[in-house]
C-alpha positions in Angstrom: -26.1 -5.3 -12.1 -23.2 -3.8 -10.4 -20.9 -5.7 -8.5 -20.4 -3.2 -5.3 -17.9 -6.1 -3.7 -20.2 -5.7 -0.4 -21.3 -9.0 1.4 -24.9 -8.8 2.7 -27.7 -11.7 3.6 -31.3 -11.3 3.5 -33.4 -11.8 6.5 -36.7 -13.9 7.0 -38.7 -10.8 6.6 -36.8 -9.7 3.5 -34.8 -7.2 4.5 -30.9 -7.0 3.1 -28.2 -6.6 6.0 -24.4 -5.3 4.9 -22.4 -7.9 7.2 -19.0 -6.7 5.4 -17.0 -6.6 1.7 -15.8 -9.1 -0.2 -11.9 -7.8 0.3 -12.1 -8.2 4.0 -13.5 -11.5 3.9 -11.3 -14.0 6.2 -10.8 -17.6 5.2 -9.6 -19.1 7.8 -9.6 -23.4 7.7 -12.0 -22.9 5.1 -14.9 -20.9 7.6 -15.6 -17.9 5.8 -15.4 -15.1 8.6 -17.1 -11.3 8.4 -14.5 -8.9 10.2 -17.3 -6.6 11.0 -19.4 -9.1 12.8 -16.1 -9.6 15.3 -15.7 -5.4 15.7 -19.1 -5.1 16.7 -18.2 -7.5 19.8 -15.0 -5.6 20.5 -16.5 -2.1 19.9 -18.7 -2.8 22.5 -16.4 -3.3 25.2 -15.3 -0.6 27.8 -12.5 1.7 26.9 -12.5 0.9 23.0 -13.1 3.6 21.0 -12.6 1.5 17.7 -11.1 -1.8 16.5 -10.2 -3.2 12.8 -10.6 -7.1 12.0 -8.4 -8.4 9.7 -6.8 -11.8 8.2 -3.2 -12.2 8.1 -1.5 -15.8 6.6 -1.3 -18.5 8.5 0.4 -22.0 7.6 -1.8 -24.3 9.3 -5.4 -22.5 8.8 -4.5 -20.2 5.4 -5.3 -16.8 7.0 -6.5 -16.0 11.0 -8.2 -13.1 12.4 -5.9 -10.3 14.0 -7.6 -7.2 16.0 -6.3 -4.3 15.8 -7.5 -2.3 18.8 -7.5 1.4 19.8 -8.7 3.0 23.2 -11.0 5.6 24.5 -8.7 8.8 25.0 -7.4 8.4 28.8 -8.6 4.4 28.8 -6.5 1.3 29.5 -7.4 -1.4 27.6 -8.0 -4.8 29.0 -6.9 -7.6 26.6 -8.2 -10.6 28.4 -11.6 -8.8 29.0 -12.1 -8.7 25.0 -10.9 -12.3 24.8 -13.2 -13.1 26.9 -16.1 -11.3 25.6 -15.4 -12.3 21.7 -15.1 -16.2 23.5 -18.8 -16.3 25.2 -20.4 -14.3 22.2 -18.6 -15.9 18.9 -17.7 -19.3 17.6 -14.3 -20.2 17.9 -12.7 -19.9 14.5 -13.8 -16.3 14.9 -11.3 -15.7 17.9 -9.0 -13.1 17.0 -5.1 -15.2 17.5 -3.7 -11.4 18.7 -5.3 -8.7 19.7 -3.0 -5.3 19.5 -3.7 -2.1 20.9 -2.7 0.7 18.7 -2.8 4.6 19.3 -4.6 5.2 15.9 -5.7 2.9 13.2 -4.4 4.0 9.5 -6.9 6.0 7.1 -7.0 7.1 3.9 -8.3 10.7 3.0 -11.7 10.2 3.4 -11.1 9.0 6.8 -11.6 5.3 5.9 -9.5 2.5 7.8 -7.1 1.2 5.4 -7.2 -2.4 6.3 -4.4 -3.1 3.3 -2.0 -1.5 5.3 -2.9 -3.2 8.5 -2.6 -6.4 6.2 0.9 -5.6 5.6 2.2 -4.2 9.1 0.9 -8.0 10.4 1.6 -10.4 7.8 4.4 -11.9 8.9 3.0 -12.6 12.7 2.1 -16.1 12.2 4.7 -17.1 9.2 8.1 -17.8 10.5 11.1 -19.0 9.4 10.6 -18.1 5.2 13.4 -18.6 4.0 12.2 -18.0 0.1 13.6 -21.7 -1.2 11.2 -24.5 -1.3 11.7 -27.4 0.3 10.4 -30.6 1.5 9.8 -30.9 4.9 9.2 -34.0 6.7 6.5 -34.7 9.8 7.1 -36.9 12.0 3.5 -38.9 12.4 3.1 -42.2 14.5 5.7 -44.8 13.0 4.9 -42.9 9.9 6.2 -40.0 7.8 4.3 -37.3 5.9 6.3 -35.2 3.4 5.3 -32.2 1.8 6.1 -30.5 -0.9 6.6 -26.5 0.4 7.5 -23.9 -1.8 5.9 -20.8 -0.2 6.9 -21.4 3.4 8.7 -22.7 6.1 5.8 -24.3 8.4 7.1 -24.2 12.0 6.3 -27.4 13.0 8.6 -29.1 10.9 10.8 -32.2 11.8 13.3 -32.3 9.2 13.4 -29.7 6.3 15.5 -30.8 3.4 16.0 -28.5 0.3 14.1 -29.3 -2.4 17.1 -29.2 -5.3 18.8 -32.0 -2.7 16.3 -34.0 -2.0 16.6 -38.0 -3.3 
């Protein structure tokens, strides 16, 4: 065998579908999510001329979908209208959390859509507030508290962060 890195599923009558790659697979509270399956939606909408899915980190859900939208020359994109398109024809989890409108969308030489840079322009959108130290940070549950042990990020929720080399 040789391992192509492309995701398909077989259908009842046998035949093999490509539903995305193995790269651009989205994890997002532990839902595996195709990006293709979300373009499709938002291809078909008026004024779109092409759209990249892709999954940026997130610190409650690991990674969420981001679309990355261009228009039809001479067409105004409505946002809400997409939103509200991806909302009657996918599940939730599959929602894209931002959809931007861009005037091109990045390719390599053979005219592919580089979806690594797109990673990279949005991967800070959801992450806030990284400071680079851990630290414990403290939620404030009930009568309760929950600490956690962070050392990749500061989540934005938190009640009381306290640095982890200081912490009793």
């Amino acid at each position: 065998f040789f391992i192509t890195g492309d995701l398909g599923k077989i259908d009842a009558d046998g035949y093999v579908h490509i539903v995305g790659r193995n790269k651009d697979l989205i994890i997002s509270g532990g839902y595996n999510i195709y990006p293709k399956e979300i373009e499709l939606v938002i291809d078909a909408q008026n004024g779109v001329a092409e759209s990249a899915v892709i999954g940026v980190p997130h610190p409650d859900f690991g990674e969420t979908v981001v679309a990355v939208v261009v228009a039809q020359a001479g067409a105004d994109i409505d946002v809400d209208a997409i939103s509200q398109s991806v909302a009657t024809s996918l599940a939730r989890f599959k929602h894209p959390r931002l959809i931007d409108v861009v005037d091109e969308l990045p390719r390599n030489t053979m005219g592919k859509v580089q979806k690594n840079i797109l990673r990279n322009r949005y991967k800070n959108t959801f992450v806030s507030g990284w400071s680079g130290v851990p630290h414990l940070c403290v939620y404030q549950i009930g009568v309760s508290n929950l600490v956690h042990l962070n050392q990749t990020r500061q989540y934005p929720q938190c009640d009381t962060r306290i640095p982890y080399d200081t912490a009793p």
